[in-house]
N, C-alpha and C positions, 0 to 999 in steps of 0.2 A: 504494500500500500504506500500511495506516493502523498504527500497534503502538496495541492496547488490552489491557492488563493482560494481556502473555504472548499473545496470541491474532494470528492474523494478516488481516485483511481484505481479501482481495484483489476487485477491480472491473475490471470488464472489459465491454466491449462485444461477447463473443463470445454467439451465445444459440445454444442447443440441444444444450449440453455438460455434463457430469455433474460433480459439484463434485471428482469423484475424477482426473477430464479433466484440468479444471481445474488444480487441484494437480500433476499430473503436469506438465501445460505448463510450468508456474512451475518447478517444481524444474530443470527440464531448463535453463530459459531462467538460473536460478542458476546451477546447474552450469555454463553456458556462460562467465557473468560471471566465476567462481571461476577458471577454465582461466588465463582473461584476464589477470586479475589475477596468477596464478602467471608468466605470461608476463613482466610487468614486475616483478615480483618477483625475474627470475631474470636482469633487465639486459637485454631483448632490445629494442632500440631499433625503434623505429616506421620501417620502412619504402616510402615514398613515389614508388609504380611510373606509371609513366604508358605505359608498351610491354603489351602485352593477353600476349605471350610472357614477362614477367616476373611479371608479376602471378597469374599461374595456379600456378607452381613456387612462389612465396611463400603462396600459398592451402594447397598442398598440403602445404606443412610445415607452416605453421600447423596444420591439421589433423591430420597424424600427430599431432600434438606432444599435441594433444586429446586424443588417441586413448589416446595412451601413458599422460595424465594421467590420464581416468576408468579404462584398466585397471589402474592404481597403486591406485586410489582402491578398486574391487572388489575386488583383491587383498586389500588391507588387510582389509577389512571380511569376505572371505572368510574369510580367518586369523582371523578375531576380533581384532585387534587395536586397540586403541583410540585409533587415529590415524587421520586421514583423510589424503589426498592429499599436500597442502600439509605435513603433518606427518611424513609420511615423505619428504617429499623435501629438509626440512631437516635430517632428520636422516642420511638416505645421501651429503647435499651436505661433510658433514664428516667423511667417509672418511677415513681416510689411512692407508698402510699403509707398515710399520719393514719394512726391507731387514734380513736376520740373512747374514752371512757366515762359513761354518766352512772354513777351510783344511784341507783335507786330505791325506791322506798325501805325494801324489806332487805337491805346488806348486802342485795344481790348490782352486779354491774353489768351495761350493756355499753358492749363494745363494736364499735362502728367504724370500718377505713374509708379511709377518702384519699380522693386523688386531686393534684391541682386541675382549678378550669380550663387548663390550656392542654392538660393532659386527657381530661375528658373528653374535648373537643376534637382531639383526635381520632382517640378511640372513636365517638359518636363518626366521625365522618366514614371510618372503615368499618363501620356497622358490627361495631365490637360491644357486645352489650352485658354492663358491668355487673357482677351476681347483687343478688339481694341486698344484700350486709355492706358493698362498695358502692360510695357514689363519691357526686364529683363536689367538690370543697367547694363552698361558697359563704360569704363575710354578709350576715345580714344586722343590722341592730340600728339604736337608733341614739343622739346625743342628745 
């Protein structure tokens, strides 16, 4: 691949494929790279099977793992949101959710997590809907 002013060249030795083929191959053969890439991004250290019963179970998470990454990536792009893959999942990587504890009447407490609104909103937009007991932190009151 060559960069000439924005434009991209691609060369191949494949003949009898249509330049739309073409492109699609690439994109796919990217998107594969990208996966990769978020893999060691996320600290998953290279492992080095030499048993044919190991190597097949490590193929196959790998794979999920792909799986989950491009329907993150669709998601996204379904939602309209203007993040791909990689950018939501640094941005769900830094969840974190406040424990809120109200004693109540009889000695007993009820314990409730939240998340921030910007965190919520998120989730809300990839149609991730938060269990019972979690919702999204919000400051009401009055002076």
């Amino acid at each position: 691949m060559h960069h000439t002013k924005g434009a991209y060249l691609l060369r191949t030795n494949l003949t009898g494929e249509s330049e739309e083929a073409l492109w699609h191959m690439y994109m796919q053969l990217d998107n594969a790279e990208a996966a990769f890439r978020t893999f060691k991004q996320l600290s998953i250290r290279r492992i080095y099977h030499q048993i044919q019963r190991r190597v097949e179970p490590h193929v196959l998470v790998c794979l999920i793992a792909y799986v989950i990454y491009r329907t993150l990536d669709r998601l996204a792009r379904g939602r309209r949101l203007d993040m791909s893959a990689h950018t939501v999942l640094a941005a769900v990587s830094i969840i974190k959710s406040d424990e809120v504890i109200l004693p109540l009447a009889d000695s007993r407490e009820l314990r409730l997590r939240r998340v921030s609104p910007e965190q919520g909103a998120l989730l809300t937009w990839l149609g991730i809907e938060l269990p019972e007991r979690v919702g999204v932190e919000s400051i009401t009151g009055s002076m």
